[in-house]
C-alpha positions, -999 to +999 in steps of 0.1 A: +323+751-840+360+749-850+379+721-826+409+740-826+410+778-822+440+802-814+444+799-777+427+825-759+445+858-746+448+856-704+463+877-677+489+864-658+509+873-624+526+906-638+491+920-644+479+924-609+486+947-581+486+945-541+450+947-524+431+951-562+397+936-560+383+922-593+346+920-599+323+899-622+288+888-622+306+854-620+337+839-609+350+803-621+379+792-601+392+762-627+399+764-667+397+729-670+373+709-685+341+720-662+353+755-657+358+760-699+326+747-706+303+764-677+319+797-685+313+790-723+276+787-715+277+816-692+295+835-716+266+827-741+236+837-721+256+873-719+265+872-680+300+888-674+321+862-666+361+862-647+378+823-651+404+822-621+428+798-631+466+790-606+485+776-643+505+795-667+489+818-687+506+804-718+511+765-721+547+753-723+550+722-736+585+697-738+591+663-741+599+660-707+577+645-679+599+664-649+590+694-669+555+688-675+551+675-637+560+709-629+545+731-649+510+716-659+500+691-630+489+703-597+514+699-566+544+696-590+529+658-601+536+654-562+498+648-550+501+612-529+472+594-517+483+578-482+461+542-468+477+505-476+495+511-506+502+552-513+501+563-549+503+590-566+470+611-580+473+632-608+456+663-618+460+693-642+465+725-641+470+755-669+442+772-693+427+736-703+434+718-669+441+682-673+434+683-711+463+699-715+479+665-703+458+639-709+457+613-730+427+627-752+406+597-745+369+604-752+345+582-737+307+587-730+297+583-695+276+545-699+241+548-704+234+524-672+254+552-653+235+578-661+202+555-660+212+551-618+221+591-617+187+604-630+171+576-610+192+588-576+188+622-583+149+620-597+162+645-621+155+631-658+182+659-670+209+633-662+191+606-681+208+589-711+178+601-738+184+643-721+224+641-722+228+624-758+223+660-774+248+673-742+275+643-758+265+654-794+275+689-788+304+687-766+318+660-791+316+682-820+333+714-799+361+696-795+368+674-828+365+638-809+369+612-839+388+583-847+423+583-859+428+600-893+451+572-907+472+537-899+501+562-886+484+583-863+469+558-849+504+535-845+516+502-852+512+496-811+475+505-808+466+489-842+480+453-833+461+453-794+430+463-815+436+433-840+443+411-812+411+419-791+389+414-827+407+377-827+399+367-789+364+381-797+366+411-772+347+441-775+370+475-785+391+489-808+407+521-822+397+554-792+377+581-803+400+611-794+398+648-793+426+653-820+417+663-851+451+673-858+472+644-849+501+636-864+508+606-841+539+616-822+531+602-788+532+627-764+492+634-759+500+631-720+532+658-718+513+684-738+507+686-781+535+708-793+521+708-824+484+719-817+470+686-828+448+679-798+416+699-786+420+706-751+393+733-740+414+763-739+412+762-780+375+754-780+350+762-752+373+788-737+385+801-765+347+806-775+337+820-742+368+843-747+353+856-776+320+866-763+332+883-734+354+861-707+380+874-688+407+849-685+432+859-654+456+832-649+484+829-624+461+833-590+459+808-563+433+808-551+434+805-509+401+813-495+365+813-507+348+841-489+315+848-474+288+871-455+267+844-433+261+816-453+265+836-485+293+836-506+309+868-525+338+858-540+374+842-537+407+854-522+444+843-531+477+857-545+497+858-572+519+832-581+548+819-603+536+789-618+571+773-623+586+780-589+555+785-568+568+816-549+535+839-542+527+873-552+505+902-546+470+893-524+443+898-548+402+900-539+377+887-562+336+902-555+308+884-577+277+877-572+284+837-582+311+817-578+318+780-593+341+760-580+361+741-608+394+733-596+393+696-597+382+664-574+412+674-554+411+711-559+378+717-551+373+703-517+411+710-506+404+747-510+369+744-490+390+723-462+418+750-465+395+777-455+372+763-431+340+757-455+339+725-453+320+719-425+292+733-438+289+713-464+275+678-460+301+650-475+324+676-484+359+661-497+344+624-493+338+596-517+369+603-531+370+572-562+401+572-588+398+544-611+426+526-598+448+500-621+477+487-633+495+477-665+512+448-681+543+455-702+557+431-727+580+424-749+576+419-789+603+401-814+597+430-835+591+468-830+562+479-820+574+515-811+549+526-784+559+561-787+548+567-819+510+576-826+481+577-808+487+574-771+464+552-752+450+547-788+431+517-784+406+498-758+388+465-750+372+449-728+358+416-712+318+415-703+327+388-676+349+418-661+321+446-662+338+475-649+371+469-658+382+488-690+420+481-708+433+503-731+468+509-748+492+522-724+519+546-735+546+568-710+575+584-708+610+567-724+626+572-689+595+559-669+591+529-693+630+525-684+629+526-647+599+502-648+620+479-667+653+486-652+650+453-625+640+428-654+670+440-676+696+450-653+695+483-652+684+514-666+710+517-694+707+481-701+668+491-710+675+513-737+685+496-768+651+474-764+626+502-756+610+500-794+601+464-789+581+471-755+543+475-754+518+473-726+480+474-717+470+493-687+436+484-670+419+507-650+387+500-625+358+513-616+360+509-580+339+508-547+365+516-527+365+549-501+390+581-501+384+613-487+403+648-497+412+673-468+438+702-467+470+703-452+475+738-427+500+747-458+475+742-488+486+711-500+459+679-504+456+657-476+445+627-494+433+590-482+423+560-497+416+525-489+407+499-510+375+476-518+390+437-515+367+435-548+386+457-567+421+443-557+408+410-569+395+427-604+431+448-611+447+409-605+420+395-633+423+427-654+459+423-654+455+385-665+433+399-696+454+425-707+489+397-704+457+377-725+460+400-752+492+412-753+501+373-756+474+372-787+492+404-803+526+384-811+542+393-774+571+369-764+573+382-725+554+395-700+563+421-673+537+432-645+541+466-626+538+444-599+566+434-571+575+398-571+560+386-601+591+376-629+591+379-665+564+353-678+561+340-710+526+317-713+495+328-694+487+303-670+526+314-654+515+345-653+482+343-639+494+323-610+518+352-599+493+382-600+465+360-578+493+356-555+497+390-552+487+417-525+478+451-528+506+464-518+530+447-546+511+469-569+530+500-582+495+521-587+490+556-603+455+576-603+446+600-627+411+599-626+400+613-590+361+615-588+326+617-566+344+644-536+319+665-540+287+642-553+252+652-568+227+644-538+252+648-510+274+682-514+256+700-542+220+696-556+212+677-587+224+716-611+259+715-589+247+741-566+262+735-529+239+728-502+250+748-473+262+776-484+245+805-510+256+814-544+284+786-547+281+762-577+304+730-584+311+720-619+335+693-619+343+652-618+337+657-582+298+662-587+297+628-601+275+603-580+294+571-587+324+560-608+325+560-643+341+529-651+355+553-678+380+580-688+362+611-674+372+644-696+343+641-717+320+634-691+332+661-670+325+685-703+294+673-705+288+681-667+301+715-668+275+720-695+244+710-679+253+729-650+263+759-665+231+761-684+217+757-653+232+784-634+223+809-668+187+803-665+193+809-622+215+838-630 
């Protein structure tokens, strides 16, 4: 398998026609990273196989997060989860989905995770021994490897990692899907220079090649059905960039797989009245919620340059709770900043001596996804007091680190807590927070659509007929971990699945 492939050729919006009705033994609403990889394995076994997916049909990548916001995430970047403190959720969209966008972190799901799912399930498929080859292969598809040198991994990453190694904290360097890095910073607004692996120039790219028809552009509306059988999707044609719709377009197949997402997913079976039928449909929403700690370094560290999110560690007093290098945008970094330094313009001049460390959780908290009447996600979430008491501890580690890395100030993306400069100072201010001084951002949703609940143990929907999941909403529990890989790995067990079925 070659990591990174020409990108596969896809229809798009100017390709379809008013009323036409496609047809395919399988439909696969989702090019992400559970839509790539079952169609890949369809692909394989010889079925014919259509991959619906709402993005461009070409990837267009800038510097720009505006750009990529609109272009490459779902709802413009716009998706907000309402409950005590709102944030915002992010999700991908394009041939590739949210690896398009990501930040190319690649780990395992933890073997005590999939220890409880095979247990829960009492389906040894899910076991740690059975999805070790599923890692192996998915792994090598898509080119996951440490950095290739000291610059593409970047000064930032290597001096948390060297810090962690002092304080005796497990981590280091991220394994990454991308093999050809050259450590310019912008994993998360797209690679420009085809460095990264995202699925469309592996798995999809491979299922391309053995037969897949790739029709991009579609937004999809409605999933349809006779009885409780379904037959295929409905939706139109549609401008990724400005949104306006097209022609109405029919798909008939004799499968369908939902892949559109932890959000996508159940918003579309909300949006055209399946849900119902399905038991837990939409709930059980989790999304690794967190926060970072930004500081300040007598030297530069220049954050924007290699690896982004390069590096991890972690605490085993804090199980669950996993820090890694954090990395954004020049103008988001500024705006954080902007009350601490006066303003926005007043940021600038010292944005190569800022770092940070953002910690995400594994939560227990409970959020649902529903549908708006106009499509968009009507999204909820309310938090565990546990976890709000593990971002204020994780957020004391990270300033821990950061501190041990040669960091002369401390800045939470927290309201009311001031510039710090020793850790007990610090400390004392986050466990005075609340959860709602937190500025919080998801981009991780999970478990809306979980294994024993919604679908059966090979992602097949109880409720309805001939409707397969194969996405992070399957999962039966938080990772605790970023989830592309194991949603990759997901989308391969089920797709096998549905082969030997179909």
């Amino acid at each position: 398998m070659t990591p990174i492939q020409p990108a596969p050729p896809a229809q798009g919006a100017a390709d379809l026609r008013e009323g036409q009705i496609l047809e395919a033994q399988v439909c696969i609403v989702g090019a992400g990273p559970g839509g790539s990889t079952v169609a890949y394995e369809l692909a394989r076994a010889g079925l014919d196989v259509l991959v619906l997916e709402e993005g461009p049909r070409q990837s267009d990548f800038r510097p720009n997060q505006a750009h990529t916001a609109r272009v490459h995430m779902q709802e413009a970047g716009a998706m907000l989860a309402k409950g005590p403190t709102p944030f915002l959720v992010a999700a991908g969209r394009g041939l590739g989905g949210g690896t398009l966008v990501n930040s190319a972190l690649c780990f395992r799901t933890p073997d005590a995770i999939l220890e409880a799912w095979a247990e829960q399930l009492e389906e040894p498929t899910w076991g740690p021994e059975a999805m070790a080859a599923v890692f192996d292969h998915v792994e090598a598809a898509t080119g996951v490897s440490l950095p290739a040198s000291d610059y593409a991994a970047g000064e930032h990453n290597l001096r948390i990692a060297a810090a962690a190694a002092r304080l005796g904290l497990p981590g280091g360097l991220a394994r990454r899907n991308t093999p050809g890095c050259v450590g310019c910073g912008q994993c998360n607004l797209g690679c420009r220079v085809g460095g990264k692996a995202s699925v469309n120039l592996n798995f999809l790219a491979m299922a391309a090649e053995r037969g897949a028809r790739l029709q991009a552009e579609l937004k999809v509306q409605s999933v349809d059905t006779q009885g409780d059988r379904v037959i295929g999707v409905s939706g139109r044609a549609v401008d990724p960039t400005t949104g306006r719709l097209g022609v109405h377009v029919s798909v008939r197949a004799e499968h369908t797989v939902l892949a559109a997402g932890a959000v996508g997913t159940p918003r579309l079976l909300h949006l055209c009245g399946l849900a119902d039928r399905i038991p837990g449909c939409g709930e059980g929403l989790l999304v690794h919620p967190g926060s970072a700690v930004l500081a300040r370094f007598p030297e530069p560290v220049d954050v924007f340059q290699g690896a982004t999110q390069g590096v991890w560690f972690e605490d085993p007093a804090l199980p669950g709770v996993l820090p890694h290098g954090w990395a954004s945008p020049p103008e988001v970094l500024a705006m954080l900043l902007a009350p601490h330094y006066g303003g926005m313009k007043q940021v600038i001049p010292h944005l190569r001596h800022i770092g940070g460390v953002l910690a995400l959780v594994s939560d227990h908290g409970h959020g649902s996804v529903s549908a708006h009447a106009d499509g968009r996600a009507n999204i909820v979430y309310d938090f565990d007091p546990h976890d709000i008491e593990r971002i204020q501890e994780a957020m004391v580690l990270c300033a821990r680190v950061l501190l041990e890395a040669g960091a002369t100030e401390l800045y939470a993306v927290a309201q009311g807590v001031p510039p710090c400069s020793d850790l007990d100072s610090f400390a004392g201010h986050m466990r005075a927070t609340s959860i709602r001084d937190f500025t919080l951002y998801a981009a991780h949703p999970m478990c809306t659509m979980r294994m024993g609940q919604s679908t059966n143990s090979d992602g097949s929907v109880r409720g309805l007929e001939r409707l397969t999941v194969a996405d992070a909403g399957v999962f039966p529990s938080s990772l605790g971990v970023n989830p592309q890989l194991s949603t990759m790995a997901a989308g391969t067990v089920i797709g096998r699945a549905l082969a030997a079925r179909a």
